[in-house]
N, C-alpha and C positions, 0 to 999 in steps of 0.2 A: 368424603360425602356422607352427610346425617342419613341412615337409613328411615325414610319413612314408606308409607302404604302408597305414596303419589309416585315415588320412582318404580316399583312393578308397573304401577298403571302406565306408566311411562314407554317402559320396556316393552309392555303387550302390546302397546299403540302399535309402535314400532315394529315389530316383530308381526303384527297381521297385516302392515302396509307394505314388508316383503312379500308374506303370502299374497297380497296383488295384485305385486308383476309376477311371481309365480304363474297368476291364474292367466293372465295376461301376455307373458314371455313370447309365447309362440304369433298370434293373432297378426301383431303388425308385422312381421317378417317374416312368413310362412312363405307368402311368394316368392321369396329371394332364395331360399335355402334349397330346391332343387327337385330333381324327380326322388318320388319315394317321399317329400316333407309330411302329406296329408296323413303318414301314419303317426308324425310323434305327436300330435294330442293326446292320440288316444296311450302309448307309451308315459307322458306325464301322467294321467289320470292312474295309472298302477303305480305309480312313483309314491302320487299322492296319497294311495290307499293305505302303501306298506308304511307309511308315515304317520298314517293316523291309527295303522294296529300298535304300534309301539308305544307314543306318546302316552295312553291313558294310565296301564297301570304302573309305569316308568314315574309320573310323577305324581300319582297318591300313595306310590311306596315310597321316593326320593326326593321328591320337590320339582323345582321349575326352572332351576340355574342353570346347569348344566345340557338340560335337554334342550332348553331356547339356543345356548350357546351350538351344541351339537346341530339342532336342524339349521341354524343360522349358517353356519361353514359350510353344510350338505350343498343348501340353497344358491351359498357363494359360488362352489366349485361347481355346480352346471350350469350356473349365469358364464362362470369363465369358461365352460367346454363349449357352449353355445356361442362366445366370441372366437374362439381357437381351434375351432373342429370344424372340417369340411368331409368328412366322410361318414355316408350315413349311420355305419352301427358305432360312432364314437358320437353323434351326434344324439342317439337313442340310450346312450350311456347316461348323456349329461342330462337328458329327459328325465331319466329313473331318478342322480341325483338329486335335483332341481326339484324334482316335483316328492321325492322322500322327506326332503328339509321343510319344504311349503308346507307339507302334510301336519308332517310337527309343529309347526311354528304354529297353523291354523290350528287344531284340536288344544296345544297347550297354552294358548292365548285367551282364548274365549277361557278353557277350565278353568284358567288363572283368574281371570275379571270375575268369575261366578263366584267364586271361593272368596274374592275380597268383599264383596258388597253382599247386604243381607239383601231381603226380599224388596223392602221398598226401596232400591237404588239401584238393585239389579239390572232389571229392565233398560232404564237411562242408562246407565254405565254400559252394559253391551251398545245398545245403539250408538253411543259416543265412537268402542271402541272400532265397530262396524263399518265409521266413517271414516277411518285411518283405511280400511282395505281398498277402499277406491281412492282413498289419498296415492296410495302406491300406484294404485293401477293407472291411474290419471297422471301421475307425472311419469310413467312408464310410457306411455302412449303419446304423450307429448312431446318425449325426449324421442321417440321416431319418428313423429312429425316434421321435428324440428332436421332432424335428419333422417331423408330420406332414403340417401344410397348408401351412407356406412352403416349397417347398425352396429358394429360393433362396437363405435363411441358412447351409444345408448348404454349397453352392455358394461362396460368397463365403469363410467360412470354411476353405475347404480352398485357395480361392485366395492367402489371406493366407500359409497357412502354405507353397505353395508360392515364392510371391516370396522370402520369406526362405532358401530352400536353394539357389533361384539365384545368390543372392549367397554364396552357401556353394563352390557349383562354382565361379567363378570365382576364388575362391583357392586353391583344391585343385592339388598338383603330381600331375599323371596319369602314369604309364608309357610312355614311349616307345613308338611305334605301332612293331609289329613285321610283316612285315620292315622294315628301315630302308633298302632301298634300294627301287625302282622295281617294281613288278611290274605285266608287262603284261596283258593283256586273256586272251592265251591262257590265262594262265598261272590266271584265274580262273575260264573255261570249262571247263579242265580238271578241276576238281573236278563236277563234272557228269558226269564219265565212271565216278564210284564209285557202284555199285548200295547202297553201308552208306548213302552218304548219305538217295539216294533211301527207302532204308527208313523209316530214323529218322525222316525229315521227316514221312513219312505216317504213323509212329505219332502225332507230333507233329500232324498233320491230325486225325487224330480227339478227340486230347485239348481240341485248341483249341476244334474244335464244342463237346464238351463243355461245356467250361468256359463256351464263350460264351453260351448258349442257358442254361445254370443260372442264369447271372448276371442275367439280361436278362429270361427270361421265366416264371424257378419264380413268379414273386411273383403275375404273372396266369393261370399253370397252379391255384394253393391258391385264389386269388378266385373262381373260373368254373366248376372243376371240382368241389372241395370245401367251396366256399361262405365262406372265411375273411372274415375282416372287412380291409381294406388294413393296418391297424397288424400285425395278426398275420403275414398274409402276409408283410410287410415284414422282419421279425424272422425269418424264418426264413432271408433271407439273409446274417444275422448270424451265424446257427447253423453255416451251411455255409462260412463262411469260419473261424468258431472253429476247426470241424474242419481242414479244412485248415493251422490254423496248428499245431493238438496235432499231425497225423501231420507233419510237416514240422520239429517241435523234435526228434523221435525218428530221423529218415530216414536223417543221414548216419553215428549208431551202426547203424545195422539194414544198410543197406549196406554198412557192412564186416563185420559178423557174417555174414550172411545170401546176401550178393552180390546187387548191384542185378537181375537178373532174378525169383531169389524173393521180394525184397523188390517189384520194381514188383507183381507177380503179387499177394501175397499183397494191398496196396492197390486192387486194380481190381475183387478179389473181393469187398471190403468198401463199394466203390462199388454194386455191381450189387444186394448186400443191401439196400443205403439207398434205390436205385430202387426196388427191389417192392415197398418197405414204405410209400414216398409215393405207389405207383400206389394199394394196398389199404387204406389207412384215411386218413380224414381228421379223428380225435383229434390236437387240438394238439399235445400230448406225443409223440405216435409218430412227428409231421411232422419237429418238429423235432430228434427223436433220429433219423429216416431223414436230415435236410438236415446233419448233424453228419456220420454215417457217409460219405454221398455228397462232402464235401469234406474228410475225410480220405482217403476213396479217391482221387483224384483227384489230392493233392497230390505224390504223388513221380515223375508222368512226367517232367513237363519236368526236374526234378533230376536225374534215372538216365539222360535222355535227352543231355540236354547233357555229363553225366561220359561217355559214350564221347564224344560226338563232342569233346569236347577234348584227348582223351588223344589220338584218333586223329590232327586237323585243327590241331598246336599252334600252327604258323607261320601258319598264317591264319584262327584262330580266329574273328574277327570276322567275315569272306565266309561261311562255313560256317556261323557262325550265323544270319546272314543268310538264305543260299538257304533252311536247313532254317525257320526261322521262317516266312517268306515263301509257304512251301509250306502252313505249318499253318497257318497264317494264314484261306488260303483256306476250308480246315472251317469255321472260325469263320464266314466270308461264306454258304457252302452254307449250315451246318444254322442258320443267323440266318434266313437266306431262305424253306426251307422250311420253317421253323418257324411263322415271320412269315405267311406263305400259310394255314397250318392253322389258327391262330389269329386269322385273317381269316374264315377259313371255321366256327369255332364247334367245330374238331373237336380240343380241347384235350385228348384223351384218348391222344394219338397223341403228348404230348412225353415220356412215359417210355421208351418202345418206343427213340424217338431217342438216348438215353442209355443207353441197354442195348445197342443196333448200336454204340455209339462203343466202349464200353469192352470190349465183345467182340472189335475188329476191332483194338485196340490188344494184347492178349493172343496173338490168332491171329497176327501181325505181329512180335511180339519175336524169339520163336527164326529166324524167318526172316532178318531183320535182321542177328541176331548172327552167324551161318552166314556170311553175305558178308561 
């Protein structure tokens, strides 16, 4: 294999459309897995944290090979505990797995696109590779569709086709980890001292809730609240990652037309439509044109988010995506948790409201951000 700069791209495609069904894993098969299931969301979203504290300074001291390789196996081995485990703290195990590897794979993916493309390409190339995340998640979702009483067909299936990309990273020549010489401890505390970061992360924090809580618990929000049948409900988290893939093939022309603030803006607007139209009816057709709308809203934070911080962070893109992941991370463990709680409690009317706080409080959050 000729190394060129198109096989990384290649790999990170790849390796963010695991992070996918990572984000995805639990959602369509949450109701089959038992009493006690409603906690492992929020058990992945710590998987996914410890994932994303390791990856940053891991590859701008070391590169990219090896860690994609590493969280790729991680990822493998709770996709297979999640087929092969019926007892819950084995099932909580392969959470932590599952969601450590996704962790890495997402934070060292994006680092990796940043790191390849200067400033004018950046932007498109993230959004490109942004559309592979719902590539995963969407034939994730499809493959439970398609089968509804085994999931572990789904499961094993996606394991196969990950084995074979691992063997794809290790022939891959990656970019030299940048800086190349030594950087010490201070030197990455010191990023800690920028209030942009801090901001950006915590838009990041609430898009993570978002996203994580869609993922994870629209499918028993349409069962409980609106009465769907599981195949229906299921399907609707096909719809929402569709969406997400169509506003994500358009993102990085609308960003240079438009500039990533009224392009994020005008998507978070079209999230918030999607929420009030699945609080207000529960006609199939209207669900799944709100579950379309709500993950095309959704799709261009983390793209618009990461194009500043890599213009800004370029020397040590990988750290910075790290802290800021790491940060948003945490939304995803909060609103998994108090979700988890609510729909423990039967009070399943209370997860749009959660969705509308996120997307509002990423909006109220930009111009701030950008000011610092």
């Amino acid at each position: 294999m000729k190394p060129t700069l198109h096989y990384p791209f290649i790999a990170a495609c790849a390796g963010l459309a695991f992070f996918g069904v990572t984000m995805f894993a639990i959602g369509p098969i949450l109701s089959q897995l038992g009493e006690g299931a409603n906690a492992l969301p929020a058990t992945l979203s710590i998987g996914i944290i410890l994932g994303t504290v390791i990856f940053g300074p891991v590859v701008d001291r070391s590169g990219y090979k090896w860690m994609l390789v590493a969280g790729a196996l991680l990822a493998l081995s709770g996709i297979q505990g999640l087929a092969h485990f019926r007892r819950m703290d084995m099932l909580h195990l392969s959470m932590i797995a599952l969601g450590t590897g996704g962790g890495i794979l997402n934070g060292a993916t994006n680092a990796l696109v940043s790191s390849l493309y200067d400033d004018a390409q950046r932007g498109m190339k993230l959004s490109i590779l942004g559309a592979f995340y719902c590539i995963g998640a969407l034939l994730w979702t499809l493959l439970n569709y398609f089968s509804p009483t085994d999931y572990t067909f789904p499961l094993n299936s996606i394991s196969a086709v990950m084995a074979l990309f691992i063997l794809f990273f290790t022939l891959v020549r990656f970019p030299a980890p940048k800086p190349q010489g030594r950087v010490s401890l201070k030197a990455y505390l010191n990023l800690l001292k920028y209030p942009s970061l801090w901001l950006f992360a915590l838009i990041l924090f609430f898009q993570s809730g978002f996203e994580g809580v869609s993922g994870n618990f629209t499918a028993k929000f349409l069962e409980n609240e609106h009465g769907l049948a599981k195949e229906a409900a299921t399907l609707s988290l096909t719809w929402f990652t569709v969406g997400m893939l169509f506003g994500r093939f358009f993102l990085g022309y609308l960003m240079k037309k438009a500039g990533d603030s009224m392009t994020l803006y005008a998507y978070l607007t079209i999230a918030i439509a999607g929420v009030s139209l699945l609080y207000f009816t529960a006609d199939i057709i209207i669900v799944y044109l709100a579950m379309s709308l709500i993950g095309l809203g959704v799709g261009a934070t983390y793209p618009v988010i990461f194009n500043y911080l890599g213009r800004i962070f370029k020397q040590m893109s990988g750290t910075v995506f790290s802290i800021a992941i790491f940060i948003a991370l945490w939304g995803q463990f909060v609103f998994n948790k108090i979700v988890g709680l609510l729909f423990d409690k039967n009070l399943f009317e209370y997860f749009p409201a959660a969705l509308i706080l996120a997307a509002f409080m990423m909006m109220i959050l930009l111009p701030v951000a950008k000011k610092k």
